[in-house]
Structures are given as structure tokens and as C-alpha cells.
C-alpha positions in Angstrom: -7.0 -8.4 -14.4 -6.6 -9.9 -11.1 -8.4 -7.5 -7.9 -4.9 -6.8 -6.6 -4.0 -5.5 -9.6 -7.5 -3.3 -10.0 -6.6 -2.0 -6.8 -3.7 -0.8 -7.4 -4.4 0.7 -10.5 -7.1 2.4 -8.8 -4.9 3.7 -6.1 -2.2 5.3 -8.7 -5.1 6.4 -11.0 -6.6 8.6 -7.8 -2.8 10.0 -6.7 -2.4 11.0 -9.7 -5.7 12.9 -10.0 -5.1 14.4 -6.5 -1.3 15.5 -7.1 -0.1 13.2 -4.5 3.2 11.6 -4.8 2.8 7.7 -3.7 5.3 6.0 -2.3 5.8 2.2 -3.1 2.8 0.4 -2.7 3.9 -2.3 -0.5 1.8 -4.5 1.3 3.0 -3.7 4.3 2.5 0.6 3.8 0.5 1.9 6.7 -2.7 4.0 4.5 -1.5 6.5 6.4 1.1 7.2 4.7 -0.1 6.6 1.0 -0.7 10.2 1.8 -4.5 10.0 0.5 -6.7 12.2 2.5 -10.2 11.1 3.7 -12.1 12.1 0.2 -9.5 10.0 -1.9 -10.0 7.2 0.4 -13.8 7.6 -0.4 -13.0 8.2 -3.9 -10.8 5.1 -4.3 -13.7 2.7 -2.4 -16.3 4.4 -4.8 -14.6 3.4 -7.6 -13.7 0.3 -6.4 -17.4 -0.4 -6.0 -18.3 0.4 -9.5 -15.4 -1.5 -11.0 -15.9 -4.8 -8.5 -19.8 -4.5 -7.7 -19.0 -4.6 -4.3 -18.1 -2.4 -1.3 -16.5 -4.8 1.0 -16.3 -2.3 4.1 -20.3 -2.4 4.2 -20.5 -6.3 3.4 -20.4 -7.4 6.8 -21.5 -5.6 10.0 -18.4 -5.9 12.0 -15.9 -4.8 8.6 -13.4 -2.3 10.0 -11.2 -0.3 7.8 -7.7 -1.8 6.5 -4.7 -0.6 8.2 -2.0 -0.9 5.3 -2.5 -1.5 1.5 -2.5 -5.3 1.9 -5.0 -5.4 3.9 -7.2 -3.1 1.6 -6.5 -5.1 -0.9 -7.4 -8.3 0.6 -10.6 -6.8 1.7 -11.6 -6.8 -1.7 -9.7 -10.0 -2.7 -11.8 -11.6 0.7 -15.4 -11.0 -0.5 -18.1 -13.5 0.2 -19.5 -14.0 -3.8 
């Protein structure tokens, strides 16, 4: 399964859990309106982390947080191995 695809999962997975209704994941959909709160964000980079190994927003000292869902994703997609 390729990391964009994990991602996404991840991201429906968590709406669903939280009973919020997701518009289509496009790459160019501000987070902001995902409609995920500040604990599913957390949530969704938790998991991510324990799927991927990796937390890519604490990787490097000057990581800032994604602005729509293509960036998140190729935060995780961008990882130094």
C-alpha cells in the first residue's frame, strides 16, 4: 500500500470514528475544512506514526504543519529514510 494511500485510509478511518462527514479528499482541501478538530489531527499523526514509524512533523526542526491534505500527505511521502 503506497503512503498516500495509508493516509488516506487513515484520514476516513478517523472521520468515521469521530462522526465527521469528509468531504473529497483532494489534494488541494485546505485541513481546515476536513472538518477534523485538533484531537483528530493528533489522533490521525499518532496513528500515522505507529503505522509508518515515523512522525514527520518532529523529524526536522524547522517542520511546520501542512496546510491542505497534499501537503500532509507528502510530509509523510518526503521523509528522510
Amino acid at each position: 500500500m503506497s503512503v498516500r494511500s495509508k493516509v488516506i485510509e487513515a484520514i476516513q478511518q478517523i472521520a468515521k470514528e469521530q462522526n465527521v462527514r469528509l468531504p473529497a479528499l483532494t489534494d488541494d482541501l485546505s485541513l481546515h475544512e476536513t472538518g477534523f478538530d485538533s484531537l483528530a489531527f493528533a489522533i490521525l499523526v499518532a496513528r500515522l506514526e505507529d503505522e509508518t514509524g515515523v512522525d514527520p512533523f518532529t523529524v526536522s526542526e524547522d517542520a511546520a504543519f501542512p496546510a491542505t491534505v497534499g501537503d500532509f500527505v507528502r510530509a509523510y511521502e518526503n521523509v528522510p529514510a
